[in-house]
C-alpha positions as CSV (number, residue, x, y, z in Angstrom):
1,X,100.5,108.1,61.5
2,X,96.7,107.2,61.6
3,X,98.2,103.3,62.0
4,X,100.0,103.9,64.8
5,X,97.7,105.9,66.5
6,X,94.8,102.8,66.4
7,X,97.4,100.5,67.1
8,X,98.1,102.0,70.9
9,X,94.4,102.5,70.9
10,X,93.7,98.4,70.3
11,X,96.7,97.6,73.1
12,X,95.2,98.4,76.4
13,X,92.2,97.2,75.5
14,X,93.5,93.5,74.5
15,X,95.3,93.6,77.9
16,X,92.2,94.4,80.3
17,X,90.8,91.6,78.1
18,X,93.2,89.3,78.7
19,X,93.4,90.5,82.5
20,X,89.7,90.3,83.0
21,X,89.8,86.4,81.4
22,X,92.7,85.6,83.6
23,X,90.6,86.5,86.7
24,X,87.4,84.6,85.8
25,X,89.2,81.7,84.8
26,X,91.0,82.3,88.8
27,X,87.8,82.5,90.1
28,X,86.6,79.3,88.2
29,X,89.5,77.4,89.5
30,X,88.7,78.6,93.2
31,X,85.1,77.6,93.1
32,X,85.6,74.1,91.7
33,X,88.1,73.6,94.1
34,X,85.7,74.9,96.8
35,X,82.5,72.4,95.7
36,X,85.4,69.5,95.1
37,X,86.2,70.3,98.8
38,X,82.8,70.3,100.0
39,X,80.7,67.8,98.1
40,X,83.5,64.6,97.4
41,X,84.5,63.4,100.6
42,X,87.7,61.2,99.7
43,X,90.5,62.1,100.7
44,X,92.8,62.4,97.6
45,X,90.2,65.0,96.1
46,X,90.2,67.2,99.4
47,X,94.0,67.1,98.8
48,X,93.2,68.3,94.8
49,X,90.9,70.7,96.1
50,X,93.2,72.8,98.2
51,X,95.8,72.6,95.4
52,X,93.2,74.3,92.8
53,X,92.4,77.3,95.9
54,X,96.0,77.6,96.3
55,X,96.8,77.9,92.7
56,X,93.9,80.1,92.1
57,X,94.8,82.2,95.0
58,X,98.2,82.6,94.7
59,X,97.6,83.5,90.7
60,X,95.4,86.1,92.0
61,X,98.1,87.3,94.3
62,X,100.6,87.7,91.8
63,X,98.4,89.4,89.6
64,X,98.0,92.2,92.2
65,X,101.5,92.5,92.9
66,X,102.6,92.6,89.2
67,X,100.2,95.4,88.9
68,X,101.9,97.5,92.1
69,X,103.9,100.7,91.0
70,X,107.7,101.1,93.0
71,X,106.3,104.6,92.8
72,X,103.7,103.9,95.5
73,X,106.5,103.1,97.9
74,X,109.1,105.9,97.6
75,X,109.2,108.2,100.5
76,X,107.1,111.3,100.4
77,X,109.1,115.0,100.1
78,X,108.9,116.0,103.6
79,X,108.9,119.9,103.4
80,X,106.8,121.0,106.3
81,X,109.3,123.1,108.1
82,X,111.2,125.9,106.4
83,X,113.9,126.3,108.4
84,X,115.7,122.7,107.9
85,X,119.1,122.5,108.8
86,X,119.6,119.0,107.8
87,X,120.7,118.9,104.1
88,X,118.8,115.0,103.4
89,X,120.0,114.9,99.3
90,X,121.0,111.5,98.5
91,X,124.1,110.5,96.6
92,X,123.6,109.8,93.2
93,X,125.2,106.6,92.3
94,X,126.0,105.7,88.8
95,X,125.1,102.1,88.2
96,X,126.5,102.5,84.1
97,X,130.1,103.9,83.2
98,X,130.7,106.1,79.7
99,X,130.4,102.2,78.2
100,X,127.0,101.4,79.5
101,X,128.3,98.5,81.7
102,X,126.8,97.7,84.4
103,X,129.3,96.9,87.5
104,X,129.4,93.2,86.9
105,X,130.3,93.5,83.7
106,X,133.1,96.4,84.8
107,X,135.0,93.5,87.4
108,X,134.4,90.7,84.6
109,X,136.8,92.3,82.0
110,X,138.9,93.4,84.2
111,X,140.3,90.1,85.2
């Protein structure tokens, strides 16, 4: 049990590692691309340049979004008023059947 235990421990930590590598390496790619921009006038490196901020950038980018929680966007319980009259429960839709198939799966074998 011991193993297991310093096992999860040793996870997160290897993954803010990895994380916090990712983003200096980002931010290493941005600033070269920055001084390439400024400091080498011909044309075809300009062209390089953006393409190392845009990578760099849009790494960053998906970094953050891959980090977002669908939590963070569900709507809020709204019980301010006790008197609602309005019953707002939503349907609960099944997306599996007693065979764990998914709908796709359902319309496939049935053909």
């Amino acid at each position: 049990m011991s193993d297991l235990n310093g096992e999860l421990i040793e996870i997160p930590d290897q993954h803010r590692t990895s994380l916090l590598l990712i983003k200096v390496c980002l931010f290493t790619v941005f600033l070269f691309g920055v001084l390439m921009r400024i400091f080498i006038p011909i044309e075809t490196f300009r062209h390089l340049a953006n393409v190392l901020m845009m990578i760099a950038v849009l790494g960053r980018l998906f970094m953050y979004v891959r980090a977002l929680n669908p939590s963070l966007f569900l709507p809020k319980q709204n019980n301010s008023s006790p008197l609602s009259l309005i019953d707002k429960k939503e349907a609960i839709v099944s997306s599996y059947d007693q065979g764990t198939r998914t709908p796709l799966e359902r319309i496939i074998l049935d053909k």
